[in-house]
C-alpha positions as a Markdown table, in Angstrom:
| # | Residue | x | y | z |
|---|---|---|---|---|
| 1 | Unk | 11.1 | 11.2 | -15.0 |
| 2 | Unk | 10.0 | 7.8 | -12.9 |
| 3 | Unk | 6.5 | 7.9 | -12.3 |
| 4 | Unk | 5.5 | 7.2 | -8.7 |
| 5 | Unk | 4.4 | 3.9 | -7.4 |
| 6 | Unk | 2.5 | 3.3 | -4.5 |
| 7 | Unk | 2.4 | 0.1 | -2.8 |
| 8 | Unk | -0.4 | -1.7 | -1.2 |
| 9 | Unk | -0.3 | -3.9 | 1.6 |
| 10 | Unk | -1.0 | -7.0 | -0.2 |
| 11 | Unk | 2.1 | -6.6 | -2.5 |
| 12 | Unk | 4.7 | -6.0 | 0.6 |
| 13 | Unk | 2.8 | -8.5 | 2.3 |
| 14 | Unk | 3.3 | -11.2 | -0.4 |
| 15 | Unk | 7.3 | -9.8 | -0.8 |
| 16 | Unk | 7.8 | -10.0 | 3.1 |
| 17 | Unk | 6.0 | -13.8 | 3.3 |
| 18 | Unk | 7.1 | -15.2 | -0.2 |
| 19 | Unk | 9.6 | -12.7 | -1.4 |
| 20 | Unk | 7.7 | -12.3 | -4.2 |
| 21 | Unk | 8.2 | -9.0 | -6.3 |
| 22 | Unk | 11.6 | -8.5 | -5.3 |
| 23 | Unk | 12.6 | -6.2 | -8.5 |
| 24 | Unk | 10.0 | -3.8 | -7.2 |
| 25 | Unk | 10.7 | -3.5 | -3.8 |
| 26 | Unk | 14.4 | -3.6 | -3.9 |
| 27 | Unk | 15.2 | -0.8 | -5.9 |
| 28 | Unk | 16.9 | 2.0 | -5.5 |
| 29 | Unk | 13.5 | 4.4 | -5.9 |
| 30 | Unk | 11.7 | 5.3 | -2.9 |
| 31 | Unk | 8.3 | 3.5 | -3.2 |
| 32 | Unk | 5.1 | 5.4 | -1.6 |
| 33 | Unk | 2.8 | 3.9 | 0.9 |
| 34 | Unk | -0.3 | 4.8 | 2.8 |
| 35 | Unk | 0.2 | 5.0 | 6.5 |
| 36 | Unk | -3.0 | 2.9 | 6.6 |
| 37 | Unk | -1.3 | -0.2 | 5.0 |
| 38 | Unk | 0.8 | -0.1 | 8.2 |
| 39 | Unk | -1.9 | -1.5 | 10.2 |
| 40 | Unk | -2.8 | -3.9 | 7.5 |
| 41 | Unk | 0.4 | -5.0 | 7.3 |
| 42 | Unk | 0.9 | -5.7 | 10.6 |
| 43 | Unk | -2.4 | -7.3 | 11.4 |
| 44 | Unk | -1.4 | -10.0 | 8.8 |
| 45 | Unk | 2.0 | -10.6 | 10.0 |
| 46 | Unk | 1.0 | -11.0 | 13.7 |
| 47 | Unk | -2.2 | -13.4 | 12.6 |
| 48 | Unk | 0.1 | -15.6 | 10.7 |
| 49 | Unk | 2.3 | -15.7 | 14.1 |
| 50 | Unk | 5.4 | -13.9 | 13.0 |
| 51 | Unk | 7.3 | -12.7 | 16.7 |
| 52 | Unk | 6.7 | -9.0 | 17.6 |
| 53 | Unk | 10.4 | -8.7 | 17.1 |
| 54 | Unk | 10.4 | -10.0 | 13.7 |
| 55 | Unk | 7.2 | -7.9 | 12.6 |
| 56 | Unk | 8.6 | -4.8 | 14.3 |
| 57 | Unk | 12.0 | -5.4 | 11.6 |
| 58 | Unk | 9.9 | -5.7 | 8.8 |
| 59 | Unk | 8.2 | -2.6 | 9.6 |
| 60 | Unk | 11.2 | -0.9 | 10.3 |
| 61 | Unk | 12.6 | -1.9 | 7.0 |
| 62 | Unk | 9.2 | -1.1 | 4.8 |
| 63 | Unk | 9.4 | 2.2 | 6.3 |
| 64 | Unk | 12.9 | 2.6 | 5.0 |
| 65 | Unk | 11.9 | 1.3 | 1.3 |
| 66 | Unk | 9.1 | 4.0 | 1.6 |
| 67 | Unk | 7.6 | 7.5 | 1.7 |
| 68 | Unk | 4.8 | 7.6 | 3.8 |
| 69 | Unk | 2.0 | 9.3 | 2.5 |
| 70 | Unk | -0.5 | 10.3 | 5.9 |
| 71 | Unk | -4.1 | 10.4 | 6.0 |
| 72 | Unk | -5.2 | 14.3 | 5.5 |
| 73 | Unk | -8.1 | 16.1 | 4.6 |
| 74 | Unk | -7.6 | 16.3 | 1.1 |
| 75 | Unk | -6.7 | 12.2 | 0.8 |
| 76 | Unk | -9.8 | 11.9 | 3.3 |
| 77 | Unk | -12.1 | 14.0 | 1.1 |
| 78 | Unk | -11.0 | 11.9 | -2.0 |
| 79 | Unk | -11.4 | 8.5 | -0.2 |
| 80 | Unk | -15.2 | 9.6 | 0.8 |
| 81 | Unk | -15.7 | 10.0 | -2.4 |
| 82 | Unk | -14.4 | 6.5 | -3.5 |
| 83 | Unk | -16.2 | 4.8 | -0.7 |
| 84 | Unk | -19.2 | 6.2 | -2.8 |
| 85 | Unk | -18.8 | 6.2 | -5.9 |
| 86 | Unk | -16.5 | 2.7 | -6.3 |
| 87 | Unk | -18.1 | 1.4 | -3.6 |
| 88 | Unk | -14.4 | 0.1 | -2.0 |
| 89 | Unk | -13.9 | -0.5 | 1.8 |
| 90 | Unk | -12.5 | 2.1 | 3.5 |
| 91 | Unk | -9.4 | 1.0 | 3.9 |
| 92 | Unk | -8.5 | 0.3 | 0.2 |
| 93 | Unk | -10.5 | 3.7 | -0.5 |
| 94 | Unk | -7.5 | 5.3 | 1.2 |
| 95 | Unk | -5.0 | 3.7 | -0.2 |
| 96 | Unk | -6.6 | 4.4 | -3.6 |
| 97 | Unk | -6.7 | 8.2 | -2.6 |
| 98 | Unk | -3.2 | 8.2 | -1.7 |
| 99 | Unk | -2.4 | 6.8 | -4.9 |
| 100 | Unk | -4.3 | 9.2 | -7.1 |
| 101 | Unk | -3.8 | 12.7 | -5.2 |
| 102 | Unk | 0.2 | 11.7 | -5.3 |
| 103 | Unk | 0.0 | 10.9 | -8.9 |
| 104 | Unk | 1.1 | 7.5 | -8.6 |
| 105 | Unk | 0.5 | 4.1 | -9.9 |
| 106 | Unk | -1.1 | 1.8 | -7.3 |
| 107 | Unk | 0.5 | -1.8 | -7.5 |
| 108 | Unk | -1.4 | -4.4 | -5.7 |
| 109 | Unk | -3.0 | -8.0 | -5.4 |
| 110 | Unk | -6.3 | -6.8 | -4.6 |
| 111 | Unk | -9.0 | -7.5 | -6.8 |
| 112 | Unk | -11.6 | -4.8 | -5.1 |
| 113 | Unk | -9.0 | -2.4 | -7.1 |
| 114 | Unk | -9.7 | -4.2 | -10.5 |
| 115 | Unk | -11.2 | -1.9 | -13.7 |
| 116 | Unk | -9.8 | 1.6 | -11.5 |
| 117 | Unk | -7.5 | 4.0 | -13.9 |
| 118 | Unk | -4.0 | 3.9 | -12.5 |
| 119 | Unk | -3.5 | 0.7 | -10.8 |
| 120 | Unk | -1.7 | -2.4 | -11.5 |
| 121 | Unk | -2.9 | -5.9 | -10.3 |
| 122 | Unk | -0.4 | -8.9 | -10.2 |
């Protein structure tokens, strides 16, 4: 059995920009990412002046690549605890939660994920 892998923003970010990590995101497998990384996604892409257009494809087509995971209680609950106890922003706290509650691997760019069980840094 493939294990899960759950993709943070800074990795589709980098593979929409660069089209860097192309063997990951291109596969057949449906990858899983936190509705939260939406926003983060899009934030970037519309700072760095990509047309709404353009950002809305990009979306469109992460959202085909992807199971969404949404923000409920029990991903909530996990994340407070995060924000705690790993003192990680919010944000990333979520996206960790998403990660661990769906059994997945978390593969990211983001160094505020460094030294946490189950992730994967590039």
């Amino acid at each position: 059995m493939t294990e899960y892998k759950l993709i943070d923003s800074s990795l589709w970010i980098d593979y929409l920009i660069n089209g860097n990590f192309k063997e990951i995101i291109e596969k057949e497998e449906k990858l899983l990412l936190a509705t939260i990384s939406l926003i983060e996604i899009k934030k970037k892409l519309s700072k760095i002046k990509i047309p709404n257009k353009e950002i809305a494809s990009k979306v469109d087509y992460i959202k085909k690549q992807s199971i969404l995971i949404n923000l409920d209680e029990k991903i909530a609950e996990k994340a407070s605890e995060l924000v705690i106890e790993k003192e990680l922003p919010i944000a990333d706290s979520i996206v960790y939660a998403s990660a661990l509650i769906n059994n997945a691997v978390l593969l990211t760019l983001d160094n505020d994920f460094r030294g946490l069980n189950g992730v994967k840094i590039f």
